[in-house]
VEXVEXMI-937266 format. One record per residue: residue in one letter; z, y, x of N, C-alpha, C, O in turn. Coordinates in steps of 0.001 Angstrom, whole numbers, plus 524288, in hexadecimal, padded with zeros to 5 digits. Each point is the difference from the previous one (the first is absolute). Example, Ala and Ser with C-alpha at 12.3 -4.5 7.8 and 13.67 -1.06 7.14 Angstrom:
2
A81E787E9C68338680000804A67FC8680000804B080384802997FFED8040C/S7FA978042D7FA968003C804A680334802DA804427FCFE800A980454801FD/
//
This chain:
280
X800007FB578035980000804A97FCA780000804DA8037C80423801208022F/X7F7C9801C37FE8980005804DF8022F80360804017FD8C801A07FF497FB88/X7FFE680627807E28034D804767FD367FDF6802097FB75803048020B7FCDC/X7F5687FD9A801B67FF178022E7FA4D8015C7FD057FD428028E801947FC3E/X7FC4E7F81280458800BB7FD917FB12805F77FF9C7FF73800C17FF967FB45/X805B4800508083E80342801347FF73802138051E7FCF880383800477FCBA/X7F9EF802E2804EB800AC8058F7FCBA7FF847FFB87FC328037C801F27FD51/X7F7BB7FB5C7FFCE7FE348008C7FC0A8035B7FBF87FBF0800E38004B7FB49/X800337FCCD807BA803627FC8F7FD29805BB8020B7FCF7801B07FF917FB84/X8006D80305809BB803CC804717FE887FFEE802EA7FB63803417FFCB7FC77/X7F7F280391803D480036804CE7F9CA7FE087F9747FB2D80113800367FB51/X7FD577FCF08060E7FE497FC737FBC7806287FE177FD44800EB7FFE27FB48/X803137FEA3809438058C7FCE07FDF48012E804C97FDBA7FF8A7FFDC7FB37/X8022C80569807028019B805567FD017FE7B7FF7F7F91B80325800C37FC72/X7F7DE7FDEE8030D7FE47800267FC5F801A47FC7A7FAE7801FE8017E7FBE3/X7FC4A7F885805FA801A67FC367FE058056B800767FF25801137FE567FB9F/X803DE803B38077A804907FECA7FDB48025A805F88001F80423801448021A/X7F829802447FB118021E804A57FF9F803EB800D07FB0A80301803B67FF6B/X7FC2A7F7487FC98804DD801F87FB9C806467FF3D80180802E47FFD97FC28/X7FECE7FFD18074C803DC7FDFE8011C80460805C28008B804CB8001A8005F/X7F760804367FF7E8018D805DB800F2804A8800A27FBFC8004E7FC837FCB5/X803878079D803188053A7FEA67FE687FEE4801DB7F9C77FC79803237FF17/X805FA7FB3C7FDC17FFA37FFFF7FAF37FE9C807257FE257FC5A8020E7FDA3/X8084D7FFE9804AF7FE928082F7FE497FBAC800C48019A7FD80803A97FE23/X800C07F9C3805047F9EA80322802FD7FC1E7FCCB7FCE27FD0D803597FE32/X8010A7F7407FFE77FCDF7FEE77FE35800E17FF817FA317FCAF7FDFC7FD28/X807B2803D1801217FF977FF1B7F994801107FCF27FEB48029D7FFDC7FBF7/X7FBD27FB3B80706800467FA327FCC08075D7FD957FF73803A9800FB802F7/X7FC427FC427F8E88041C7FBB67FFA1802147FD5E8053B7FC467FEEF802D9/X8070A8001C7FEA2800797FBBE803C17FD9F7FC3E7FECF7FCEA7FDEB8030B/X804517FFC67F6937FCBB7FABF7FF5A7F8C580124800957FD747FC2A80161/X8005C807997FDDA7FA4A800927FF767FEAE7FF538042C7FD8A7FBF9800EB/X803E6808CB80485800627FF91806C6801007FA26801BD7FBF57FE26801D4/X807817FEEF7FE2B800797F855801087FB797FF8A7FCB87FC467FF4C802F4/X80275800BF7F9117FC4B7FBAA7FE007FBA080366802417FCC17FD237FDE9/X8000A806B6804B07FDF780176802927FF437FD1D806ED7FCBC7FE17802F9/X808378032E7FCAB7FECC7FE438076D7FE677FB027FF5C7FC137FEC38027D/X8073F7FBE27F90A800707FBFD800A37F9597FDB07FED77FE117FC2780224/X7FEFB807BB7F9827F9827FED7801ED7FD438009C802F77FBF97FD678006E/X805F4807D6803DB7FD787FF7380440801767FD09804947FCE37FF3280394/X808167FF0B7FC69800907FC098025E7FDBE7FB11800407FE877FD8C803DD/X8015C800EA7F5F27FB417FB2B7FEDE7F76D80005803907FC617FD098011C/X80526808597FEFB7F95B8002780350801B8801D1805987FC307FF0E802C6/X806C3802967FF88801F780124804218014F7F8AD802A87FDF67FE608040A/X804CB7FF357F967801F67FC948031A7FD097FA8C7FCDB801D07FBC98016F/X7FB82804107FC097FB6C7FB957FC627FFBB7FC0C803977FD1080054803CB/X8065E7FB0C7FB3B7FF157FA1F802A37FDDA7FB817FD297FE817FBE3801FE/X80181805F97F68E7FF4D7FB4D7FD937F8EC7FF5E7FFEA7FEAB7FBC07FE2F/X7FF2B805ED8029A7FAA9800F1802217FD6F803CF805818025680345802A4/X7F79D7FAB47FDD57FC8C802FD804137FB43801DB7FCB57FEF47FD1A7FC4E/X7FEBA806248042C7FBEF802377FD757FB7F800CC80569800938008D804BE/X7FBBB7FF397F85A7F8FB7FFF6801AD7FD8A802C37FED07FE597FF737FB85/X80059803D3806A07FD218064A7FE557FAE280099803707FE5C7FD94803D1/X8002C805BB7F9EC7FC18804238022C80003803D38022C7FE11803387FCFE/X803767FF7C80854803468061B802D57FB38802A6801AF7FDAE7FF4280425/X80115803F77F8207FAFE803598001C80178805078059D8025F8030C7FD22/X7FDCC7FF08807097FFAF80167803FC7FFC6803F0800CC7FBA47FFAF7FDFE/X804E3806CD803B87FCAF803428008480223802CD8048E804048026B7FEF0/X7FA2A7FDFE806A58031F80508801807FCCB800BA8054B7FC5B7FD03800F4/X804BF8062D801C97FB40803C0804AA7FC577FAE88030C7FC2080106802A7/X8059B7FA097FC927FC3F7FB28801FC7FB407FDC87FC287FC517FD1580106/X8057F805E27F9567FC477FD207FD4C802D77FE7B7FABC80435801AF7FE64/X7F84D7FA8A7FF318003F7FE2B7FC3A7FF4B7F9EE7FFAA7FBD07FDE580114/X808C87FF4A7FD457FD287FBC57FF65805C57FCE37FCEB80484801907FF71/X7F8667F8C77FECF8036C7FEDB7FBC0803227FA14802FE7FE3E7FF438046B/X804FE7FD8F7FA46804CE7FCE88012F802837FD127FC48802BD801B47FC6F/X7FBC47F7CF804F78019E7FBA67FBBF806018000C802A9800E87FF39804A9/X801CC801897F881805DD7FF2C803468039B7FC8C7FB5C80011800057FB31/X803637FC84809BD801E77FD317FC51805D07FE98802A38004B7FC688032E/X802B8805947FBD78070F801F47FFAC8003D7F987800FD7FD117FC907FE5B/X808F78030A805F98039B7FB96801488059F801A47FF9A80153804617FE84/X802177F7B5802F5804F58034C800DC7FEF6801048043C7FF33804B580093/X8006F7F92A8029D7FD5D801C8806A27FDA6806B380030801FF8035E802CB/X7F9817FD847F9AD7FDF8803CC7FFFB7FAD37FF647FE587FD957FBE87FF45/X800AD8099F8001D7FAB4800957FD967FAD57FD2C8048A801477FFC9804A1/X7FA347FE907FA217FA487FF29802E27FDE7800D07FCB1801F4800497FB9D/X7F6F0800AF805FD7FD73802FA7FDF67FAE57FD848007D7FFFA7FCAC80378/X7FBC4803E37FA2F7FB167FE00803CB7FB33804907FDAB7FF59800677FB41/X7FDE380274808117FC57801C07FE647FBD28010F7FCFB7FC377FF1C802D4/X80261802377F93C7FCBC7FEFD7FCD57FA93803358002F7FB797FE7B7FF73/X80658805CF801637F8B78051D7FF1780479805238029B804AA801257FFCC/X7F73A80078802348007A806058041D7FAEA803AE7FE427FB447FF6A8009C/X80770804107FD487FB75804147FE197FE447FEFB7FB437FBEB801717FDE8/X807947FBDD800767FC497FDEF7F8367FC8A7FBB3802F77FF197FDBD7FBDA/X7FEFA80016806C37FD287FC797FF89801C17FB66802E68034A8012580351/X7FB947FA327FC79802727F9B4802257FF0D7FED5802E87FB99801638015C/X806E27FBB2801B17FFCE8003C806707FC037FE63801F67FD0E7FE0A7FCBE/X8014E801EC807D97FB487FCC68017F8021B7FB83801CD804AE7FF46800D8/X7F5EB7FC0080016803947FC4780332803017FF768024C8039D7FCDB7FF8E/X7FB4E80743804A78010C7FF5F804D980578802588011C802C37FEF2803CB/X7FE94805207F771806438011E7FF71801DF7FD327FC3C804768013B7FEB0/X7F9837FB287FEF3804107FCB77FCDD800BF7FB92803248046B7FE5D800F7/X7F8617FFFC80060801737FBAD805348060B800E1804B18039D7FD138013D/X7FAB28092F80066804AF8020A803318054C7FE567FDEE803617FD518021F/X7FC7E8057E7F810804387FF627FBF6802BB7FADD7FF41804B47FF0080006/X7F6237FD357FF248034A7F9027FFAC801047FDE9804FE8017F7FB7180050/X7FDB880817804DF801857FDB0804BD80536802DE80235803307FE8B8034B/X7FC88805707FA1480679801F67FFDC803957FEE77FDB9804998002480166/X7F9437FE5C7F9F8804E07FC147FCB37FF057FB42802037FFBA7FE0F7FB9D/X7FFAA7FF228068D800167FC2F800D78033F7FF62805D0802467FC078017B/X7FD5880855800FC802487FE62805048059A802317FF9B802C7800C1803DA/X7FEE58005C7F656805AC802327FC508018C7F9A08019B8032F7FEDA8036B/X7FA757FE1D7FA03802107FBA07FDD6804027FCE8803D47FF1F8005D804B7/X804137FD6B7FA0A804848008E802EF8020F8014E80367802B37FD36802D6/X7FC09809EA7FDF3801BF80171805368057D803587FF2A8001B803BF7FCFD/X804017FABD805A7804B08009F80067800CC80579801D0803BD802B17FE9C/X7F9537FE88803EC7FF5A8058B80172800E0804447FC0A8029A804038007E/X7F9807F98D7F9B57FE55803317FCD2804388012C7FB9F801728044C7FE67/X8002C7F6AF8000E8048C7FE9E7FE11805F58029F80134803A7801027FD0A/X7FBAC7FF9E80874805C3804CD800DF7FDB4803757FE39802A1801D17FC68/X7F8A1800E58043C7FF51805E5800787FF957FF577F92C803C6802477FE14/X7F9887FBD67FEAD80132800B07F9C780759800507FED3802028033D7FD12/X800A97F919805A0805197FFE77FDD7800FB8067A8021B7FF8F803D77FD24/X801687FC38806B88029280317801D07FE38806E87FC32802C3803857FE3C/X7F87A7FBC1801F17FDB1806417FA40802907FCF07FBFA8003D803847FCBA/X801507F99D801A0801DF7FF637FAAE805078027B8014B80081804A57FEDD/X802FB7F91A8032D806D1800918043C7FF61805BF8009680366802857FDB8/X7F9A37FFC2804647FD9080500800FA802D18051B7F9348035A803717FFC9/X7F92B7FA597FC637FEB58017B7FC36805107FFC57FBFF801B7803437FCEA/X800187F71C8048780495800A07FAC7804758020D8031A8030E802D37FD97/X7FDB87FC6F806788057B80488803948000E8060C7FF0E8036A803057FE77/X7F6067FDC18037B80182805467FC808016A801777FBBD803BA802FE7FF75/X7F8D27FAAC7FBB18014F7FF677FA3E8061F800C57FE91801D8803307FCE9/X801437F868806AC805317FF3A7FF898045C80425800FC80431800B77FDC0/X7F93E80207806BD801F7805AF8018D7FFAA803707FD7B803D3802AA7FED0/X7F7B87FE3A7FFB67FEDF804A57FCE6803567FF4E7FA2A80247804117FED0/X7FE7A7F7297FD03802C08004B7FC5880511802898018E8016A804297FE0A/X801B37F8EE806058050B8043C800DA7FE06806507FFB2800C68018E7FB84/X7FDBB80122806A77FF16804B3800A97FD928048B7FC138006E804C57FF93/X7FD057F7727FE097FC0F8036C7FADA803A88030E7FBFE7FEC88043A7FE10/X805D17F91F800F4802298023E7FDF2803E88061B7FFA48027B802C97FCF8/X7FBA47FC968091C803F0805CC802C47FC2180361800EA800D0804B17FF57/X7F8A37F8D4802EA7FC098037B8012B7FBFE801787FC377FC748027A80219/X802C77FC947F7837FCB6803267FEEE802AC800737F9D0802747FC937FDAF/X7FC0D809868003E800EB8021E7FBF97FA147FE0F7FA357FB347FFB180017/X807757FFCF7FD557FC497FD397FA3E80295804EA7FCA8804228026A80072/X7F7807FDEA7FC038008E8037F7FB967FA62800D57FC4F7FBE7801608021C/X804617FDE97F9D57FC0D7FED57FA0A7FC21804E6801A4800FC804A3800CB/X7F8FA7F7AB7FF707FC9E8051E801837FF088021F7F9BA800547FD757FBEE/X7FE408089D804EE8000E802D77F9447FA1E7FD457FFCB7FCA37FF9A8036A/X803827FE7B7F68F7FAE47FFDD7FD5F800317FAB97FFD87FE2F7FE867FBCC/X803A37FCD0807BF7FF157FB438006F7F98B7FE13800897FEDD7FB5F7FF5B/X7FDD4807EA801A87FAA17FE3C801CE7FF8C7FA547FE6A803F27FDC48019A/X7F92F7FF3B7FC237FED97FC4D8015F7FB697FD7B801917FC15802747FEAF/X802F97F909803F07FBE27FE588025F7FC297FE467FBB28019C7FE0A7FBEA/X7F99E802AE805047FB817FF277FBCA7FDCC7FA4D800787FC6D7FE667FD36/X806417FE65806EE7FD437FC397FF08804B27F9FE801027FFFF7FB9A801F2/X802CA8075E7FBC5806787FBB37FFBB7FFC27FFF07F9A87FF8D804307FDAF/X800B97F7747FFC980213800D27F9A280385800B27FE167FFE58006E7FB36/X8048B7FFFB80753805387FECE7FE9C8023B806928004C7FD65802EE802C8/X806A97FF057FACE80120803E180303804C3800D6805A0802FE7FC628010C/X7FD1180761801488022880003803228043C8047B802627FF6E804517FDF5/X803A87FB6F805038043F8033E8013E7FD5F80272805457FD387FDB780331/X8045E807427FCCC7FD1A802D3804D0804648034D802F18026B803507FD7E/X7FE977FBE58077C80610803A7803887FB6B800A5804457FC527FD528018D/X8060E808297FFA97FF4B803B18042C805517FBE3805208041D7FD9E7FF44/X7F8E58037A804FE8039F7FE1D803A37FEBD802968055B7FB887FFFC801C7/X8091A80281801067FF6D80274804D7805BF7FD838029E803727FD337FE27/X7FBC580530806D6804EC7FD5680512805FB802C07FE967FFA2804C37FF6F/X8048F7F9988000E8041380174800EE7FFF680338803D57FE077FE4B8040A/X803D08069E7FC08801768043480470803E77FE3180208800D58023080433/X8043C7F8857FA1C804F07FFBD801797FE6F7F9BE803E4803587FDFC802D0/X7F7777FFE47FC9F7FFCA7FC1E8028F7FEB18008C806227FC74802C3801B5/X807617F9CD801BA7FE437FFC9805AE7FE5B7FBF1800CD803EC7FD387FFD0/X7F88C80025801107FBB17FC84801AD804387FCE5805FC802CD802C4802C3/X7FC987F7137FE08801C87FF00804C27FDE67FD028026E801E37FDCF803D8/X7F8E2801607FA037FCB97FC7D802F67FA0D8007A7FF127FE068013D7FBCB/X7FFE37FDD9807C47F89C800A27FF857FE08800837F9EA7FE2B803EE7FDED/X802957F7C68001E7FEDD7FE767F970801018034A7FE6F7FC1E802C17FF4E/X80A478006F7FE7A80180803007FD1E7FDDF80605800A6800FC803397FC91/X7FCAC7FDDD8070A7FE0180519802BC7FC49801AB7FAC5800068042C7FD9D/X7FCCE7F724801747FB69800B37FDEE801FC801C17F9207FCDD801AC7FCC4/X808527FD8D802498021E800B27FAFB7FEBA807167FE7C7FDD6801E27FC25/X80495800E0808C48014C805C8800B97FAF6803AD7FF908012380492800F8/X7F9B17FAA77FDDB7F9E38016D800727FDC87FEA17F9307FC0E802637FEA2/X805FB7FAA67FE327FC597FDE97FC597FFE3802BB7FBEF804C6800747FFA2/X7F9C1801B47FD13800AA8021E7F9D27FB1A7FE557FD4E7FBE77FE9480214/X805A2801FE7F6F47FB997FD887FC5C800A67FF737FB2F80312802207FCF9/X7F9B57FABF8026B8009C7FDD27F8C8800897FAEF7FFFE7FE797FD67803C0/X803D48005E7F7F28018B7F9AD8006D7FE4C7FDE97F95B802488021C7FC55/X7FA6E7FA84802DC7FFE67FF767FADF8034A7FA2F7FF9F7FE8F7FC60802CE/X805D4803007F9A4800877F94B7FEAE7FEE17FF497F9C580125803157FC7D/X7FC677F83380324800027FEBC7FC53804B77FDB17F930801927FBA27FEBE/X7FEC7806F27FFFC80310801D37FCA4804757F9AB7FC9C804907FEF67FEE2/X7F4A47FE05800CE802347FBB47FCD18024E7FCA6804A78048D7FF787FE8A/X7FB287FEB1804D67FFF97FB43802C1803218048E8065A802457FDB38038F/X7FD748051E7FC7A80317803CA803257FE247FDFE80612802F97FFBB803C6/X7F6EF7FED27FC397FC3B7FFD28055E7FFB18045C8020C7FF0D803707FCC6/X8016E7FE30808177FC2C80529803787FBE67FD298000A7FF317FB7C80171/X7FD42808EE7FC197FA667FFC27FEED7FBE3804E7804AF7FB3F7FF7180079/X806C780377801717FC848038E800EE80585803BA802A7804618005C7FE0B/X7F9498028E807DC801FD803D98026E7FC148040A801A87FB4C7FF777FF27/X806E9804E9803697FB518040E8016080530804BF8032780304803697FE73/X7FB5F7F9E08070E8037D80483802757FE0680268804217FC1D7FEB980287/X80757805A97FE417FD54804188043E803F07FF5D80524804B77FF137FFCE/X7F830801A6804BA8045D8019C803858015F804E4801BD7FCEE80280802BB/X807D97FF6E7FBE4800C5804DD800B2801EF802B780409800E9804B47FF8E/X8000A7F863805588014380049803B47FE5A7FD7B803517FD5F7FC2D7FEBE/X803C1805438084A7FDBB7FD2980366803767FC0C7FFB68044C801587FE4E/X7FB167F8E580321802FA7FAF88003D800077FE0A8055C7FBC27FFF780244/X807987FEAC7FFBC7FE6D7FCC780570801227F9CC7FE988033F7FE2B7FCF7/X7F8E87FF3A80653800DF7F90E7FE8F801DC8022F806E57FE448035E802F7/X806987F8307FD68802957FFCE805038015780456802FB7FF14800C0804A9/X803B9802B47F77E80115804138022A7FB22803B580224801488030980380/X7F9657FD1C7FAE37FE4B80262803307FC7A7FCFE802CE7FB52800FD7FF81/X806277FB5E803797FDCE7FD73805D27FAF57FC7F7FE877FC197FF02802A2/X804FA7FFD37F97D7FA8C7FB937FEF27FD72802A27FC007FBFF7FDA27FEC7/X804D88070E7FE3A7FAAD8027A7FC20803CC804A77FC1A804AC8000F7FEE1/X7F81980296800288013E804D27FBF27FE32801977FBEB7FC3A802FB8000C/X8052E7FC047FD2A7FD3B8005C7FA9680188804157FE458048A8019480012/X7F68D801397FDA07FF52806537FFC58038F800E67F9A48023F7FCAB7FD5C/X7FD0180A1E80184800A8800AD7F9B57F9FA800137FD9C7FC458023980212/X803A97FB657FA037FB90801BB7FBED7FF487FA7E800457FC627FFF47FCD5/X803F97FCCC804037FDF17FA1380021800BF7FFF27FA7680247803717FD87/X7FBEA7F8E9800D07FF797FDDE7FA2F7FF867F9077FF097FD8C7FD8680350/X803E9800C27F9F0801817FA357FE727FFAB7FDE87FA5780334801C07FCDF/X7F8987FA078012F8027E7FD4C7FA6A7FF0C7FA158025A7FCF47FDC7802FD/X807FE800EC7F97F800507FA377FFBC800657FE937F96380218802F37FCD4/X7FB997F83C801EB7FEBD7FE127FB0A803987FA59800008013E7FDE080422/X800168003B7F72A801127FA808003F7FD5F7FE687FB8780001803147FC4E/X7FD8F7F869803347FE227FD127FA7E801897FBED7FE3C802387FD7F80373/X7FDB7800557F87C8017A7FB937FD467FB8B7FB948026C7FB57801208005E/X806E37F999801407FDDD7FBE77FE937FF6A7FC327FE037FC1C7FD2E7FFD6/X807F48025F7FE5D8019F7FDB57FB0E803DA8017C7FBE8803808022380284/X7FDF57FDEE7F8038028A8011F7FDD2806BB8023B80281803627FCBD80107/X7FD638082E7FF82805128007980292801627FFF5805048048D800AE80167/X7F56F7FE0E8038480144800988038E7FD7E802C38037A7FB5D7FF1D7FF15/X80502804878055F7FCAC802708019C800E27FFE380469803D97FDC0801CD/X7F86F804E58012F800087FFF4805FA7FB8A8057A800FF7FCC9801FF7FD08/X804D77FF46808C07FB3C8030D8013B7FBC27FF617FF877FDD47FC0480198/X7FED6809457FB267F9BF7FFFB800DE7FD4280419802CA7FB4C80095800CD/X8093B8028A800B57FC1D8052080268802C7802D6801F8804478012F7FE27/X7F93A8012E8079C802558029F803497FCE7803F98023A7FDEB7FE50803FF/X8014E804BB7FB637FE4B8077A802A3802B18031380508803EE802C47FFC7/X7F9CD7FC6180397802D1803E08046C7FBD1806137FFBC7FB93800347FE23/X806C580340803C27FCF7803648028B8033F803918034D801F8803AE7FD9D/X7FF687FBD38099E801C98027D80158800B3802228053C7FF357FBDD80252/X80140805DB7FF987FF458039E804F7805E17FDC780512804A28012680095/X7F8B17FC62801358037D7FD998052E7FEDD800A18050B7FBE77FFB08027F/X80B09801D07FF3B7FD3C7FF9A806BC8037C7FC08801478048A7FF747FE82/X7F7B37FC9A805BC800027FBFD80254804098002A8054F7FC99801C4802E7/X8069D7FDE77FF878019B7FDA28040F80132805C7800FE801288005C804A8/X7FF10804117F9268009C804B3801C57FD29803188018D8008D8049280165/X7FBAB7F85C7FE517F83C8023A8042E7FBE97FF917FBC77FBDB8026580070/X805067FB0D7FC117F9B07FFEE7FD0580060800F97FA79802377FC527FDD6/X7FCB88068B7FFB27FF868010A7F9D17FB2B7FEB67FE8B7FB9A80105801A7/X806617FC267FA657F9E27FD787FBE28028A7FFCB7FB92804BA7FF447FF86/X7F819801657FD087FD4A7FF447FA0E800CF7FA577FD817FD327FCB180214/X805A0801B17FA687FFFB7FA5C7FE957FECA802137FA1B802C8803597FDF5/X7F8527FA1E7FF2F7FE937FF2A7FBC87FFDF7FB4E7FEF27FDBE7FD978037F/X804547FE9F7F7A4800E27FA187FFFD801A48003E7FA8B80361802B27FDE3/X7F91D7F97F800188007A7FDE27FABE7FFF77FA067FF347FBF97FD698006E/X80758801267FEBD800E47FAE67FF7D8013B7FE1C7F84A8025B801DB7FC3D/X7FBD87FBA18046D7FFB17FC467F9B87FE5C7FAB77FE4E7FBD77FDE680131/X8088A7FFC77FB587FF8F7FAD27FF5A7FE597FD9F7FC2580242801927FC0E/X7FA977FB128030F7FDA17FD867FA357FF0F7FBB87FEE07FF217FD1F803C0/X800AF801357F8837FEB47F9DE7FE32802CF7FBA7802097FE507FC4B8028E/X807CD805057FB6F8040E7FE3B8012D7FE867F8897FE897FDDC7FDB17FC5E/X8043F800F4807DA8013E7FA0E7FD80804B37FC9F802E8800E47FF55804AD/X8019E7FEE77F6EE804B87FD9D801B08003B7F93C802DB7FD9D7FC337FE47/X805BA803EA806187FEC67FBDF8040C806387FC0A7FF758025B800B27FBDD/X7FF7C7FC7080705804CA7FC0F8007D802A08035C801F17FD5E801F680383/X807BB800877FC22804CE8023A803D47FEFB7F9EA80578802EA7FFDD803D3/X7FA0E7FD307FBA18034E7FC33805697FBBA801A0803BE7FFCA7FE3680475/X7FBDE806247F92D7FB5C80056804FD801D67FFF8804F9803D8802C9800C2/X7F9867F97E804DE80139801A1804BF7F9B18045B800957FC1A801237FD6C/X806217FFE58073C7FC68806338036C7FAFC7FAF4801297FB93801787FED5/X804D37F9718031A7FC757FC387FE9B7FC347FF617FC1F7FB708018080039/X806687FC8D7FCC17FF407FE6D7FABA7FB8E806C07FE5F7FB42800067FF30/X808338047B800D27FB3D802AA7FDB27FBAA8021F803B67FC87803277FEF4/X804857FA56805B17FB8280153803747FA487FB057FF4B7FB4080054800AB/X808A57FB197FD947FBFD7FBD57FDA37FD66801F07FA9A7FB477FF437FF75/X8077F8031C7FCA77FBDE801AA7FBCD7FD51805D78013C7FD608021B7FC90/X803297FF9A806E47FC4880416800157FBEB7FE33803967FBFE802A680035/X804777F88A803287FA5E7FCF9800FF7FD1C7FD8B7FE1D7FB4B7FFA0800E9/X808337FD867FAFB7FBCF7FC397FCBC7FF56801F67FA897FC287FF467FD34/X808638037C801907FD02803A87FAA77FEF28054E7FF14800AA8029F7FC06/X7FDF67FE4A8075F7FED48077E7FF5C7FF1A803287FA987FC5C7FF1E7FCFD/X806B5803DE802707FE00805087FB1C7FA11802D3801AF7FE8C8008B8048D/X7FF19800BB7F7C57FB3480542801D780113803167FBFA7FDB08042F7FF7C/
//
């Protein structure tokens, strides 16, 4: 896991377990806030299944689309079309000789555990803290989304002025503000949209800087009755690298055509069906 996709992971947990904010500041019940966290916990920490998607791609390399198919181990992927159009031989060939030289390599297998280990430690951190670092409060008008049926609850959310951050992760708490839509009946986060309003440092500084004005949405969708998971992720933001290099990250990421797999998948096992049964 590199420092973007760590970062990003960061404002993503912020997000996912942002109801946990103290009852005066978000309005809600104690009982409404628990039965809140306790659904995003259900897609945050999801063991009784793996899902099989489609991760449509977008960012300064290109475009291109991704059969991916979730383990407890971790996510793999296999190539499908770059640029809207399907691979040629000669890169789909590449593709089944890279998965294939996956296949029982022990190598690969730490490095999936370890981004998973990676992913839920932070998760785990950040629930302690959310509750001291960000302010919730009912956005006026309740907007709702035009293409959700259900209706939905809408809070404004910015950083605690009283929160001190004590580790890399939590830094990224002190920069975020936005809109949060959850869904009303079933009390899902459905949809975020935040700004960064400040400069942020990942590692103090030393490994990248993330500017003000950045901008962020993340989506979650249903895939089956009552359960959801991520479908969509939006970066757009202005970073400097190592202290020396500023660049531009534009990145759209999105997931589709969910299909549900065994909770017992090995990192094996779905590297064998994305050879012998490919999606197009």
């Amino acid at each position: 896991m590199n420092w973007k996709q760590c970062w990003a992971g960061t404002l993503l947990a912020v997000v996912c377990l942002s109801s946990m904010a103290q009852q005066k500041q978000n309005e809600l019940s104690p009982d409404v806030a628990s039965d809140i966290v306790r659904k995003q916990l259900e897609v945050v920490n999801r063991t009784d299944t793996n899902l099989r998607y489609f991760l449509h791609k977008s960012d300064n390399h290109g475009t291109v689309v991704r059969d991916v198919i979730e383990t407890q181990d971790g996510s793999v992927g296999r190539l499908v079309s770059r640029e809207g159009k399907p691979l040629t031989p000669e890169e789909d060939k590449a593709e089944r000789d890279r998965l294939s030289a996956s296949l029982g390599s022990a190598s690969e297998l730490r490095k999936k555990r370890k981004q998973e280990a990676t992913s839920r430690a932070l998760t785990k951190e950040l629930v302690a803290v959310i509750p001291r670092a960000m302010i919730f409060t009912l956005h006026p008008g309740q907007p709702q989304l035009p293409n959700v049926t259900g209706p939905q609850i809408v809070y404004d959310f910015s950083p605690n002025p009283d929160f001190h951050p004590s580790s890399t992760a939590q830094q990224a708490l002190t920069g975020l503000q936005g809109i949060l839509w959850v869904d009303r009946s079933d009390l899902h986060i459905i949809r975020m949209e935040g700004t960064i309003i400040r400069n942020t440092n990942f590692a103090w500084g030393l490994i990248a800087r993330i500017y003000a004005g950045g901008h962020l949405e993340f989506e979650q969708a249903p895939y089956a009755p009552g359960k959801y998971a991520y479908s969509k992720l939006v970066m757009n933001l202005t970073l400097r690298e190592l202290m020396v290099k500023t660049i531009q990250v534009k990145s759209s990421m999105e997931a589709s055509d969910f299909v549900m797999l065994p909770s017992t998948l090995t990192l094996d096992d779905a590297i064998r069906i994305l050879l012998d049964k490919p999606r197009r």
